[in-house]
N, C-alpha and C positions, 0 to 999 in steps of 0.2 A: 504494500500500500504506500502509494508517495504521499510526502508530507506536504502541508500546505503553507503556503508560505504568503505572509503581511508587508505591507510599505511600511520603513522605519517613517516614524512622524519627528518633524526639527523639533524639539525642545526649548529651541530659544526662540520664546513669543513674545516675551517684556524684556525691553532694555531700557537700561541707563545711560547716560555718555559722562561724566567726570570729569575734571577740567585739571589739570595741575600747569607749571611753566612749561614743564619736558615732556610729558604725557597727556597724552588722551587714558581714560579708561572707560569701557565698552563693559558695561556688567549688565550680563543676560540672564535670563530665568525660565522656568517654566509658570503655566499659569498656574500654577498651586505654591510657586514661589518655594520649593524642597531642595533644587536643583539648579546651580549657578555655575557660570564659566564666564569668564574675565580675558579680554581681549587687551593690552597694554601697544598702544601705539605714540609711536616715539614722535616729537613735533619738534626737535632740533635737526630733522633731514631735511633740505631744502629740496632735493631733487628725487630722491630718492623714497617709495613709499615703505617704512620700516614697521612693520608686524610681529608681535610675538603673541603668539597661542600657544598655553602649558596645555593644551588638551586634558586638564585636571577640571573635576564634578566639585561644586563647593559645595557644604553643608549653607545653610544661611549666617548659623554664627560665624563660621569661617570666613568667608566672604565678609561678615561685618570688621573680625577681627583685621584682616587683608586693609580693606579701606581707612579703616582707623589707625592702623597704622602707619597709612599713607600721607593721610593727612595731619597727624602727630610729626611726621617728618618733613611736611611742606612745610608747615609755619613755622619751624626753625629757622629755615634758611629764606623766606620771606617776610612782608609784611603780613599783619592781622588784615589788612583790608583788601588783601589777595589768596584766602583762603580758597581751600579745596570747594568747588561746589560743582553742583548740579547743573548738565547744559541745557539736556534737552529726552525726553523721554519719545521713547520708539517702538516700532513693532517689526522692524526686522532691519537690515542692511542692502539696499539697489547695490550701492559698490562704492569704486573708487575712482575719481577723473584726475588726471591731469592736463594743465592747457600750456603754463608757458612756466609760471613762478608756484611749483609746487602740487601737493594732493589736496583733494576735498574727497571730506566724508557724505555719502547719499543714503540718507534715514528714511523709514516709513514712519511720518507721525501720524497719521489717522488711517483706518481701514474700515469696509464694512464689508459682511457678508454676501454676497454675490448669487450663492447656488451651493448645490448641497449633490455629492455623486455618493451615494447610499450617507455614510458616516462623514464620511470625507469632505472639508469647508474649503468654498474656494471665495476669496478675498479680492473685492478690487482696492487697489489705490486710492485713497481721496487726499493725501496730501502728503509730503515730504521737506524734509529738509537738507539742504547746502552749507554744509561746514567747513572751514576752513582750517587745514594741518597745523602747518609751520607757525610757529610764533617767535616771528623776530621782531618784535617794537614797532617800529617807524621807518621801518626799511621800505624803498619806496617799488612799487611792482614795474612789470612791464606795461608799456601804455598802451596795449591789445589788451592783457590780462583780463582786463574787466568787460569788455568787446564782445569775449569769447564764455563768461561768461553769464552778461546776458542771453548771448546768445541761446547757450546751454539751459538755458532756465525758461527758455522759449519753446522747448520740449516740454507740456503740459502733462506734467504726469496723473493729474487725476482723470484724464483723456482716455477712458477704456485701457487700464494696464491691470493684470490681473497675475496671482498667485496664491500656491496655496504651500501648509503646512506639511502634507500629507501624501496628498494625491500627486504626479507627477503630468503637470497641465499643457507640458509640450508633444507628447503623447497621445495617440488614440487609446481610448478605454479597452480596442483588442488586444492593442499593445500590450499594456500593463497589466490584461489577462493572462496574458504567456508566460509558460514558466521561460523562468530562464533556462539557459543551456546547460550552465553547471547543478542545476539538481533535479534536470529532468530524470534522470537515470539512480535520485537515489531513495531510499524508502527511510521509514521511520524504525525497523528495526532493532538499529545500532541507539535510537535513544529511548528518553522516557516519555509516557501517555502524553505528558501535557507538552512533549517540543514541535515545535515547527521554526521554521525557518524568516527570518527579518532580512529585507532584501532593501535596497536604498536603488533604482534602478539607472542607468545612466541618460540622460536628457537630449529630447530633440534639437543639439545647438542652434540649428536652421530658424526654429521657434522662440530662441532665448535672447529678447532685447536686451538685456543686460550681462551678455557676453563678454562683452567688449570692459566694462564696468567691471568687472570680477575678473578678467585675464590677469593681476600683478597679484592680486590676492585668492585666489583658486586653491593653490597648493602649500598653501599658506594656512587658512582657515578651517575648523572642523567642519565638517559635513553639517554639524547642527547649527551652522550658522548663514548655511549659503539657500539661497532663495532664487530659485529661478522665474524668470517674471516675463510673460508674454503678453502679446500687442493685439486687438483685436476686438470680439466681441463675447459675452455671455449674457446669454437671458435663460428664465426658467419658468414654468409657467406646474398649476396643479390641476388636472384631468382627473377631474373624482367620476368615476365611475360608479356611481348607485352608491358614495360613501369610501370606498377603496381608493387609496389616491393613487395617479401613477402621475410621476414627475416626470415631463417634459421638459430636455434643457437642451440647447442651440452653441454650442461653444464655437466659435473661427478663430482661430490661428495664422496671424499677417508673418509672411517669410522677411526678414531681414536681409536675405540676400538682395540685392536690386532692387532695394525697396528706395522710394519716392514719390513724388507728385506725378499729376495725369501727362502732362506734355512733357514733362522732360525724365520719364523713363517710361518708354515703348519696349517693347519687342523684348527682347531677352541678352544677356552676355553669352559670353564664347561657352561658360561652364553651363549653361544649360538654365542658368537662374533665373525665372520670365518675371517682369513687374507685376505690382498688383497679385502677386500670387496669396491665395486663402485660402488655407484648409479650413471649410466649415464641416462640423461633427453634429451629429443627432441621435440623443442618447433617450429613450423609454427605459423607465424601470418601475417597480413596483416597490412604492415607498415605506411600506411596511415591513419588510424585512431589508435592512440596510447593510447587512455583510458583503461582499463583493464576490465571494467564494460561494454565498448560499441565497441569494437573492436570484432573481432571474432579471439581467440587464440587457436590453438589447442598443445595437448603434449602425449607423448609418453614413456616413462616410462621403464626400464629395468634394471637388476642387473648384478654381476659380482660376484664373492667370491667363496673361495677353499671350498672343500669338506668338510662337517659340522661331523669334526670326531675327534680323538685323533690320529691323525698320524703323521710321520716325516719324515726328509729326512736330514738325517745328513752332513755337507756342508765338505765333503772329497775331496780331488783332484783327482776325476775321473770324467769321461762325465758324468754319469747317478748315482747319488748316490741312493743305494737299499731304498724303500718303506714303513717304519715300520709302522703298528700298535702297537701303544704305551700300550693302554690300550684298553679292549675289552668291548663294552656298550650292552650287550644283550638287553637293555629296549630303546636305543638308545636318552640318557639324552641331549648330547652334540646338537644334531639335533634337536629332540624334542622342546629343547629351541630357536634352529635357527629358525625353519621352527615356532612357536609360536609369535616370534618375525615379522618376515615377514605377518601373519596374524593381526597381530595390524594394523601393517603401512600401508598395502598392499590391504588386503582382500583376497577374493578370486577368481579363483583360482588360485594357486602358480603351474607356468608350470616351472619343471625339465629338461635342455637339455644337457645333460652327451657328451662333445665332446673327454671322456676317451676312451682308446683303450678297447675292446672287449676280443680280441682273441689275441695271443702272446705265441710263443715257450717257452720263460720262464717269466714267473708271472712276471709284473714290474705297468704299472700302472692299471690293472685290476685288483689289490687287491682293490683298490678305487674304480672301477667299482661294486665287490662284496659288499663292505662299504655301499655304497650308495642307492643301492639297498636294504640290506636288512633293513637299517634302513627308509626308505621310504615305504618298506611293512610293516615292523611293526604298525609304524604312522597310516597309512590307515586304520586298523582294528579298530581303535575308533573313527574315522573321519565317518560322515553322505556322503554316496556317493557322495551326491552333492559336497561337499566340498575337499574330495580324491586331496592331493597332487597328479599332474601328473607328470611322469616320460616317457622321451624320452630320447632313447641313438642314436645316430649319432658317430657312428665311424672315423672321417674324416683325420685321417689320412690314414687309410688303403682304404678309397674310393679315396682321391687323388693321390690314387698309381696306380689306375685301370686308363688306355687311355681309356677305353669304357664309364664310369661313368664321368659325368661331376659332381662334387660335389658342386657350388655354384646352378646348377639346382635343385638337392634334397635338400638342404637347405632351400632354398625357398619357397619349397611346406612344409616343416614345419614350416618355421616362417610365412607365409601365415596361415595356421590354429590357430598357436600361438594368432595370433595379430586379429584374429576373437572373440577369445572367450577373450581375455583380455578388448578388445575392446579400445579406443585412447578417452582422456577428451577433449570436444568441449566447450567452454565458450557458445557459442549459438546453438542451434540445428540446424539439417544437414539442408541445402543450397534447396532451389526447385531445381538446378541444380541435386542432389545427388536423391532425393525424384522423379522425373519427371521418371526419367531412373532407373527404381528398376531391379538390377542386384540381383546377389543371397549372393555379400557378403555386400551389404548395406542390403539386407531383415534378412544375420544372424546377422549385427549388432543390428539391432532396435528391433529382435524376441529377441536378448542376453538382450537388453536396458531394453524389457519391463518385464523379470523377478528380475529386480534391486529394481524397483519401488517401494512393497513394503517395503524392507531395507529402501531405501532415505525416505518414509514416517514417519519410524520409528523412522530414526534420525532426523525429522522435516526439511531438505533440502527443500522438495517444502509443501506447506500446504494439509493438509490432504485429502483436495476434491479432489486432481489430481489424476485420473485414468488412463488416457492412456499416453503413451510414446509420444505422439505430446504434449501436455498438459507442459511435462517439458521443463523448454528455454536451458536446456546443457543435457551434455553426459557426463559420467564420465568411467574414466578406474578402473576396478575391478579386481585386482591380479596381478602378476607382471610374467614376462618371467627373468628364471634367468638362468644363461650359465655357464658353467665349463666348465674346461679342468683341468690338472694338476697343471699349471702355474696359469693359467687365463691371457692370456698375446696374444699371437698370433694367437692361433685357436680361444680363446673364442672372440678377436677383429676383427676377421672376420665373427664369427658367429652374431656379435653381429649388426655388419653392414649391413647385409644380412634381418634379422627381423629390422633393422630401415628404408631399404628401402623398406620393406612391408609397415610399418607404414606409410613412408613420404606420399606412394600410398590414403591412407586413409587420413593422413589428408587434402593432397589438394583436396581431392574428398567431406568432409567437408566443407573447404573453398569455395565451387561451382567453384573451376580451372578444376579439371577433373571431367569425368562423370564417369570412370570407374576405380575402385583401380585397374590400371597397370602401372610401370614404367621400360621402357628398363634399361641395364645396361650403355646401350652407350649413354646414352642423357645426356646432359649440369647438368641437377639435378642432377642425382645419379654421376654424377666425381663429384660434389660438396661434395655431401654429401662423398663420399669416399674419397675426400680429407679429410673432418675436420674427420672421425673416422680413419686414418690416424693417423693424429694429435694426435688425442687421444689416440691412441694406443699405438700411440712413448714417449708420454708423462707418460702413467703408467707403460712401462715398464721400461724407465728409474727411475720413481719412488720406484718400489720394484724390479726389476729384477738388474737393474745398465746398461742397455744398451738399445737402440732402439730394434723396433721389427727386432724378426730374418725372421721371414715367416710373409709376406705381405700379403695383400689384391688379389696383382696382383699376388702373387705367386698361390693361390690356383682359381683364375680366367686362369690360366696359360697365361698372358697375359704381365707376364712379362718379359725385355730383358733379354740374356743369361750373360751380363754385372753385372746385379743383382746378380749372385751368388759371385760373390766377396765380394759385401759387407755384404750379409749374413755369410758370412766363418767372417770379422771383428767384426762383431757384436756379434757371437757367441767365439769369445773370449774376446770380453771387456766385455761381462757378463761372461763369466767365470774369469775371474782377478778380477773383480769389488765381485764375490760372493767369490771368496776365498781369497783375501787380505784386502776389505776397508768396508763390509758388517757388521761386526763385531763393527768399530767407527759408522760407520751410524747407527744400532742399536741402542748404547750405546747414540747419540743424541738424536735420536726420544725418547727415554724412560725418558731423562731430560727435553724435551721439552712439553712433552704433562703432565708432572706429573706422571710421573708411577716411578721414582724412585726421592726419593728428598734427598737432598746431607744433612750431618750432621756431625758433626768435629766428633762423634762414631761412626759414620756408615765407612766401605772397600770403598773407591770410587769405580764408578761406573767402569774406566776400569781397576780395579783389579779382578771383579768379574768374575768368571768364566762362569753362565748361567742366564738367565733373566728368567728361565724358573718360579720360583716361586714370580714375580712380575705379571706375569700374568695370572696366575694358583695356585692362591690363595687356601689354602687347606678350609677355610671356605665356599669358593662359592662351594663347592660340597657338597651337603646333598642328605640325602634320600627325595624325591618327596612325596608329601601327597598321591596319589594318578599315579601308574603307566601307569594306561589307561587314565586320566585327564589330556594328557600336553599342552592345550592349557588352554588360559586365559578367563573364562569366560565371560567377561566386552566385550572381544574384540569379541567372537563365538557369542554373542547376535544381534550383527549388522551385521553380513554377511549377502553378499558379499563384501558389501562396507567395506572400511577403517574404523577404531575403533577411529584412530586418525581425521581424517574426523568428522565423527559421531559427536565426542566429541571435536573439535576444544576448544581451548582454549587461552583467550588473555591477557597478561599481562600487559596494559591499554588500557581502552576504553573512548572516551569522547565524547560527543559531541561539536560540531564544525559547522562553516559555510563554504558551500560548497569552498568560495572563501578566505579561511586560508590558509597565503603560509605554514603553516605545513604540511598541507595534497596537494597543489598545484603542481603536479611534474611538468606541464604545465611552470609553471616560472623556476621550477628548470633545466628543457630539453634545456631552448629557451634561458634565462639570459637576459633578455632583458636591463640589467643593465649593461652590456659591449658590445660593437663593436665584432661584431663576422664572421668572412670569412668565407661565406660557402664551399669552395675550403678546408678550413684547418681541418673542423670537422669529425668526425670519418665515418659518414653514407659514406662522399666521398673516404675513405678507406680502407674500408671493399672490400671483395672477392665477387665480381661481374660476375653476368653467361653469361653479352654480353660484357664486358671490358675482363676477363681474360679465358675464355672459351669457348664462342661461335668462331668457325672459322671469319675466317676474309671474306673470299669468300662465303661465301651463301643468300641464299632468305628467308631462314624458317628461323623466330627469334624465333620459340619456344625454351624455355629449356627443353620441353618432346619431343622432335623429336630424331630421333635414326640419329646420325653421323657416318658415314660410316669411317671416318681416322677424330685423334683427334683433338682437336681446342688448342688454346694455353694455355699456360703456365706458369705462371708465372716466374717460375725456369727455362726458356729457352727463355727467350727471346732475343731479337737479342743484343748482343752483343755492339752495338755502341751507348745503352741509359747506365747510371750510371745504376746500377742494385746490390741489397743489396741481398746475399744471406742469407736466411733464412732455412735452414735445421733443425735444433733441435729447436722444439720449446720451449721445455722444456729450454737449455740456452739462447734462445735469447725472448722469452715469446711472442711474435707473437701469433695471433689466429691461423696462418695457418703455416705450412711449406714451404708453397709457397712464392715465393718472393714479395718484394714492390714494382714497378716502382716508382723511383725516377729521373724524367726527369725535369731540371731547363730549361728546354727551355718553349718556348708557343705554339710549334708545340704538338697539341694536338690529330696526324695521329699514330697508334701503329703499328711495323713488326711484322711479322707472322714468327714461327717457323716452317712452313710449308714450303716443297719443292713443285717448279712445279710440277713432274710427281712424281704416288703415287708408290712405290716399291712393295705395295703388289699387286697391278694388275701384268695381263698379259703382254708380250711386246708389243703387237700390238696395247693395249691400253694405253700404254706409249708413241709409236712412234708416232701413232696419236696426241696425247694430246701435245706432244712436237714441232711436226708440226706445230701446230694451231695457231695461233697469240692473244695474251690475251691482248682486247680492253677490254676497257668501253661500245660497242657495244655489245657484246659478252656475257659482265657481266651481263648489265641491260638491261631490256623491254623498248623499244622506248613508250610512252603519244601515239599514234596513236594504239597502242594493247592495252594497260588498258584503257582507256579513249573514244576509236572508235573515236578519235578526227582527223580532216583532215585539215595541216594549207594551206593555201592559200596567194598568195600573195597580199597586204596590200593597197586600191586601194587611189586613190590619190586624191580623195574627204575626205577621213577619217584619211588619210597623213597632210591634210594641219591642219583637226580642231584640230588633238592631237599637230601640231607644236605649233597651236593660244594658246593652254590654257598651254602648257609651255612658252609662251612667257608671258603670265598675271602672272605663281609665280614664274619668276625673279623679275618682277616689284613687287611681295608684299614682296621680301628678303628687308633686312634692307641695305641699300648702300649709299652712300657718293654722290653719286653723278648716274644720271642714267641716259642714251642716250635719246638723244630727240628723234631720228628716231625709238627709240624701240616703242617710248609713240603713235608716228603719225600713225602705221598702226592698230590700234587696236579702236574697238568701242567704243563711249561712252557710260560707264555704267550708266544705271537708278540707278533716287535716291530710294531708299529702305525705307518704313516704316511701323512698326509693326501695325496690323489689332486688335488687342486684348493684350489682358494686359495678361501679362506672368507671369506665376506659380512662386509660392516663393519655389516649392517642392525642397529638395536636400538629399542626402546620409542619414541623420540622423532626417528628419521631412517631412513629407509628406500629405497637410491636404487631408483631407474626398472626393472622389467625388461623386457629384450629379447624382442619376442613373434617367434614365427615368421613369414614372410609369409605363408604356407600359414594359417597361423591367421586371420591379417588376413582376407586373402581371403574364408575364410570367414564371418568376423564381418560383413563387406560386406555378403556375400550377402543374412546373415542380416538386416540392418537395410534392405536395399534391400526383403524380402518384405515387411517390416513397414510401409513405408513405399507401396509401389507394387503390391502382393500380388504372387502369384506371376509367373514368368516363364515364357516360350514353351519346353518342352522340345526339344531340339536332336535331328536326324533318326536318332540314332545310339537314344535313349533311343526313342523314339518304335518304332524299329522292333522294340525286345526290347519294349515293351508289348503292341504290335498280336498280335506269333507268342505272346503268354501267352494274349491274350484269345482268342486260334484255338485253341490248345492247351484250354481251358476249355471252350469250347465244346463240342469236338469230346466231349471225357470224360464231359458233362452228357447228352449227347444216348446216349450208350453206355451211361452208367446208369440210363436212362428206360427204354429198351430190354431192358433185364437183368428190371426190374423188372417188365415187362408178363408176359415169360414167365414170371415166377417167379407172378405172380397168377393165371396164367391155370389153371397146376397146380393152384395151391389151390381152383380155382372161382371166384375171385373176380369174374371176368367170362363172360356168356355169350356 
């Protein structure tokens, strides 16, 4: 039996920072304050960043006595009015920068909870601070120093950055289900009942913004102090099914490679890294059991990124600036390396959906159409058919111009095929609910399932006896659906919503919620989910575009008001102001921030320069290819289907542990049982809920998959007379949703409905009816006599008096001062009462043995011997009352035959 194995959790969640002339001191904790580790950074290095970590655990007195000491020994050698103090209190460490004159410390001072993946808290950002190292007096700096910065500090970190304690957020949740390599092959026999294995696993650095930030300090620092912190978006929403919650959450992960603004990073570099590239993730689980190991989680998986080319689009003051290929890749280098890269992480296969235009009077973004294409045919000629990058073009702009064509319908029927052959990661395998009712797209999941097998055998996932697809306890997703447009911004975010409501269809068909992958557009789930990809939309494009989205969701469902086109007309000029006036600094930040340019009293600072183009287009990362027809990676083509990364999980510590370590415990780290905690005030109670902010107020059907005919509420519209926080950009105000909070200080806990009486889009006659009508509670609800067949009767006055008697006996047993004598006189006297047998010492936590009969035994015997050996030989006694039954049977059968002939023969029935 292999053992199972926990993420270690960081332990340092409260710090302090210290102050002395020569030192910084960094004293971290855990949140029950037991547990202290002390960072001492040196502030007489001017150049140099000088760290010492005794990777030593303090007790709390220790740690007090440490600091006491410290400060006993400051004011010797200083003044009293330069004591030891306190700088600034913290929730983790972003890292360390250098610009010209020295290091700065980057603090988390404020965070909020985010999203919840079973036990496991993920945290955004909402503030930080910039420290400064060295302390030399009045030493005067460089005159960029502060330049740079600003500039630095122009990086808005409460701007969707997020991180957690626990969970490892650069990762897919497949991922982090994998064992790793080193103990797939080992069992628990060598220890004892309660070990399992604590694993810390190693991070997607492609994912990690603060890379760059932690490189001088990485191997320096203990693992309980380092934080990896990604770029992007999370929202989470609660799908109560009839009272059962299952959390819905949307994580996107922004690549750091080639990361920038809209016009000045197109296309891709020589390594393969496309701008705009996003991993968005779609995670269902069932909230109620939160283990990771024994809950049932499923995920869903999809990409984002511009066209894998050398092209541009020069950021001119015109609406549409012209399309260039830069450089022409007959062998098609630039993609090769993308689409190689994606088979590491991914597997196979990698489905293409080109939402670029086609057809056009004059060439504009169909030169990208032609791009794409022919470097996707080329690719294919060295590729094993099986493996064939697929390519789909979807026109959809020119389909949402046709009234005849609905284009969210043909989407559908391709993201429907998409999310068949990719197929959705199950932590445990599909539901009898899913397995009972075999439709045709759970038979193409498990036919897809069962050609994986043996891949996962290969990478040693399940042990080598496993044969058939029931045999494995999950399901994994194999290649990735990855969407363009020009942007990547507003067609590819609604294409991308479209294939995650195919997905959600499968997962809860997974989960044993539905029987059939189908979900309407108009049910309580998909507004949910199209709220948070929404969210997500608005959030990346203000990310690399400079503006929310301009074309909506609702727009290409055409389901949206005519009101809407105004703020498409604003949106579409605060991206154009935003790309032609302030793209240029935001640039010039992201390239000091991630490392791609590092400032140097010989170096042009960075906004002197005129183009970044050869920071990221390194003239060594282009060489000739060993091999033109070999662009994939060996290592990685060996394990397909499956992921390479997968395959080859890899963890940078492994220990073992007992299963009841609060290192590996999220269980204590979820509940805190070491402070008082309001369950009114916790996050589960404020999250986006499908019968609080969605379900109408007037119906009977509490499903979230039932189709609503006219919508339910809103958070952004609610009635006007509770306090109400509006929430629009979640991107400035960092919300999961766009939707609003209800913030009502009252304890009237009744919500109004944004709904009018009578619906506009009926007819009149079923307006004036409906407005006629009188809206009771009678009206509303089924009277107990129709559900129940119950019929009350009146209450007869023998059964009147006895329920008076036994209310009058528990006033007498309330506690009173004093009690009426005339209460006491009309009631009986009670018998004295005493116990017949001596009473059980059993209770909650001991319970002794009970004494069975033999007679019981006996028959319990019997009963496991049939089970075991089937029946036995019935004994001569039994035998002889069966035989006189079956005579008796007979005889009656044959009398009744008999009966029956004469009785037809009267009727004629026979001649």
């Amino acid at each position: 039996m292999q053992a199972e194995f926990h993420p270690f959790i960081n332990t340092m969640q409260k710090m302090a920072l210290y102050e002395t002339k020569n030192r910084f001191f960094l004293v971290g904790s855990n949140n029950t304050q037991s547990k202290f580790r002390v960072l001492r950074i040196d502030r007489t290095e001017l150049k140099r960043l000088s760290i010492h970590d005794d990777h030593i655990e303090y007790s709390h007195q220790e740690v007090r006595d440490l600091l006491s000491a410290v400060d006993v020994d400051g004011k010797q050698n200083r003044k009293s009015s330069q004591a030891f103090n306190r700088m600034v209190s913290a929730f983790g460490i972003v890292g360390f920068v250098h610009f010209l004159e020295g290091y700065y410390i980057i603090l988390i001072t404020k965070r909020r909870k985010i999203a919840l993946i079973g036990h496991h808290t993920i945290y955004k950002i909402e503030d930080t601070s910039l420290v400064y190292i060295p302390n030399f007096g009045q030493k005067s700096l460089h005159k960029d120093e502060s330049k740079y910065v600003r500039l630095f500090q122009s990086i808005d970190f409460s701007s969707n950055f997020y991180f957690s304690y626990s969970y490892d957020l650069t990762n897919t949740l497949q991922y982090n289900s994998c064992r790793p390599t080193e103990i797939r092959a080992s069992t628990n026999d060598l220890y004892p009942e309660d070990f399992c294995w604590g694993v810390r696993s190693q991070p997607n650095f492609k994912f990690v913004w603060n890379e760059y930030l932690l490189k001088d300090a990485l191997n320096v620092l203990h693992s309980d102090w380092q934080i990896f912190m990604t770029h992007g978006f999370v929202g989470q929403s609660n799908v109560s099914v009839f009272g059962k919650p299952y959390f819905l959450t949307l994580i996107a992960r922004r690549s750091n490679k080639y990361s920038g603004t809209r016009f000045l990073k197109r296309g891709s570099n020589y390594k393969g890294d496309v701008a705009n590239e996003v991993e968005t993730e779609q995670i269902v689980h069932e909230a109620g059991v939160c283990w990771l190991n024994k809950a049932r989680f499923t995920s869903f998986v999809q990409l984002r990124g511009s066209v894998p080319s050398q092209w541009s689009q020069p950021p001119v003051k015109i609406a549409k600036p012209p399309i260039t290929i830069e450089i022409c890749e007959p062998f098609a280098e630039s993609a090769g390396a993308h689409y190689n890269q994606l088979l590491q992480r991914y597997g196979s296969p990698i489905i293409v959906i080109n939402l670029v235009k086609k057809k056009e009077k004059k060439k504009h973004e169909a030169v990208l159409t032609d791009e794409l294409v022919a470097g996707i045919r080329y690719l294919n000629v060295f590729l094993p058919s099986a493996y064939h990058i697929n390519y789909v073009a979807f026109d959809m702009a020119r389909m949402n111009k046709s009234k005849r064509r609905n284009v969210i319908n043909h989407l559908n029927d391709v993201a429907v095929s998409c999310v068949k052959r990719t197929g959705i990661f199950q932590s445990k395998g599909p539901c009898a609910s899913a397995l009972l009712k075999e439709t045709s797209s759970i038979q193409d999941f498990e036919k897809s399932f069962t050609q994986v097998i043996p891949a996962i055998r290969k990478a040693k996932l399940v042990s080598s006896e496993t044969i058939e697809a029931s045999e494995v306890p999950f399901r994994l997703q194999t290649g990735i659906v990855r969407v363009n447009c020009v942007d990547c911004l507003d067609r590819t975010n609604t294409a991308q919503f479209v294939v995650g409501k195919c997905a959600l269809a499968f997962q809860f068909v997974a989960l044993g919620v539905l029987t059939e992958p189908y979900l309407d557009f108009d049910s309580d789930c998909v507004r949910m989910l199209e709220e948070l990809y929404e969210d997500h939309g608005d959030t990346l494009a203000l990310q690399y575009g400079g503006s929310q989205m301009v074309h909506r969701i609702q727009t290409y469902r055409k389901t949206a008001p005519w009101t809407s086109q105004g703020n498409d007309i604003m949106q579409t000029l605060s991206r154009y102001y935003a790309n032609t006036f302030s793209d240029s600094d935001k640039q010039n930040a992201i390239n000091l921030f991630l490392g791609i340019f590092v400032p140097s009293p010989s170096k042009q600072p960075i906004w002197e320069t005129i183009t970044d183009y050869y920071l990221h287009h390194d003239k060594g990362e282009r060489k000739d290819w060993e091999s033109y027809t070999k662009w994939w990676d060996t290592e990685a083509f060996k394990y397909l289907p499956i992921s390479f990364f997968e395959a080859g999980k890899i963890c940078s510590e492994i220990i073992p542990v007992t299963k009841h370590d609060q290192r590996i415990d999220p269980y204590y780290e979820y509940y805190r049982p070491f402070e008082l905690t309001v369950m009114t005030d916790t996050y589960v109670f404020t999250m986006a809920h499908s019968v609080r902010d969605f379900m109408p107020n007037f119906t009977t059907d509490f499903s979230p998959f039932s189709v609503r005919i006219r919508p339910g509420k809103r958070r952004d519209t609610l009635n006007s007379s509770k306090k109400v926080i509006h929430v629009k950009n979640p991107s400035l105000s960092g919300r999961s949703s766009a939707s609003n909070i209800l913030m009502n200080p009252s304890t009237d806990t009744s919500e109004s409905s944004d709904e009018s009486i009578s619906d506009n889009e009926n007819n009149g006659l079923s307006d004036l009816s409906f407005a006629e009508s009188q809206v009771t509670y009678l009206t509303l609800l089924t009277s107990p006599q129709e559900v129940y067949t119950t019929h009350f009767h009146q209450t007869k006055q023998r059964d009147y008096g006895m329920y008076k008697k036994y209310t009058d006996m528990a006033k007498c047993c309330k506690p009173q001062k004093t009690t009426p004598k005339n209460l006491m006189d009309g009631l009986p006297k009670c018998p004295k009462v005493f116990p017949k047998g001596i009473l059980s010492r059993d209770s909650a936590f001991h319970v002794l043995t009970p004494t069975v009969a033999r007679e019981s035994q006996d028959t319990y015997k019997k009963h496991i011997h049939v089970g075991l050996y089937g029946p036995s030989t019935p004994n001569s006694k039994s035998m002889a009352v069966y035989k006189d039954y079956v005579k008796k049977s007979k005889s009656s059968s044959v009398l009744y035959n008999k009966n029956n002939r004469e009785v037809f023969k009267l009727l004629g029935g026979y001649s």
